[in-house]
N, C-alpha and C positions, 0 to 999 in steps of 0.2 A: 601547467608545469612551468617550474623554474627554474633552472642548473640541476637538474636530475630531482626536484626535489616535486613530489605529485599535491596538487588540492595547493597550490599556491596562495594563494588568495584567501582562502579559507582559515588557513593558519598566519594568516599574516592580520587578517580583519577579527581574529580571537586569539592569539595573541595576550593582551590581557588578561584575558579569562582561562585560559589554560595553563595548567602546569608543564613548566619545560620540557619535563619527563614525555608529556602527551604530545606536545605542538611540531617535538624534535623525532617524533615517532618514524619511523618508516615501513614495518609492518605495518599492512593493511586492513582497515575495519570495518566494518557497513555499522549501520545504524539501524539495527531493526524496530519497527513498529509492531506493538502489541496488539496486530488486528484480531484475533483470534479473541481474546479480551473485550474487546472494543464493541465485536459482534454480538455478545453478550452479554455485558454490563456497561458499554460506556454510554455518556452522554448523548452521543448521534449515535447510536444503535439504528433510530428507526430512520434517519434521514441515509445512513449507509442501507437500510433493508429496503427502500426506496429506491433508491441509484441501482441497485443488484439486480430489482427486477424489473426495472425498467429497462436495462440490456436485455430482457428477455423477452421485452417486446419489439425489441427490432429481427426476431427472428434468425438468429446466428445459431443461439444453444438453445434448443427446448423448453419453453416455459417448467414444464414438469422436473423437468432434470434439473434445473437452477432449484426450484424448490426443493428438492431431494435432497441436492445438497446444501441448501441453508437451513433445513427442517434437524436433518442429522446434526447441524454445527452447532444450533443452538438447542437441543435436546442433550448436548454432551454425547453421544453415539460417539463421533468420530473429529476427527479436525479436517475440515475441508477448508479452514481461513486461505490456505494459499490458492485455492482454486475459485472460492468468493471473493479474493482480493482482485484476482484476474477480470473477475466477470466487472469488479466495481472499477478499476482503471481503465477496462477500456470503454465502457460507460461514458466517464468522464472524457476521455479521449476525443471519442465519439463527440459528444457533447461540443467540443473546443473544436473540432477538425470544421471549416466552412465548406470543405467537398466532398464533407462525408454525411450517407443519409440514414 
């Protein structure tokens, strides 16, 4: 933050690339990612279907259950991306954390 102004740095390093209208915004935005997509048609499909149930091998969520719910995601049944996204971040997490096993 900068004089009340939030993502400082962010709009000062794009800048260039943004329109005024955007950069001078102050409502707030996320950025979402088309994981749900991603799990079913993208490029790393299989290397995210990798990471997902390899969190289900450190024994937290039930092997079964994780597959239940990436079986349903990717059958189109239901949208489970937000709770496969879960399983894939803390994965990664996991992964990066040196005191975590």
């Amino acid at each position: 933050m900068k004089d009340q102004w939030t993502k400082w740095i962010i709009r000062k390093s794009c800048r260039a690339y943004l329109p005024k209208k955007i950069a001078k915004r102050k409502n707030k935005m996320g950025f979402p990612a088309p994981f749900a997509r991603w799990l079913r048609e993208g490029t790393s499909r299989e290397e995210i279907k990798e990471i997902i149930y390899a969190f289900g091998e450190r024994d937290i969520v039930p092997k079964d259950v994780i597959n239940q719910y990436y079986e349903a995601h990717i059958n189109g049944e239901t949208d489970f991306s937000s709770i496969l996204f879960k399983f894939y971040s803390m994965e990664l997490w996991l992964r990066s954390c040196k005191n975590c096993k």
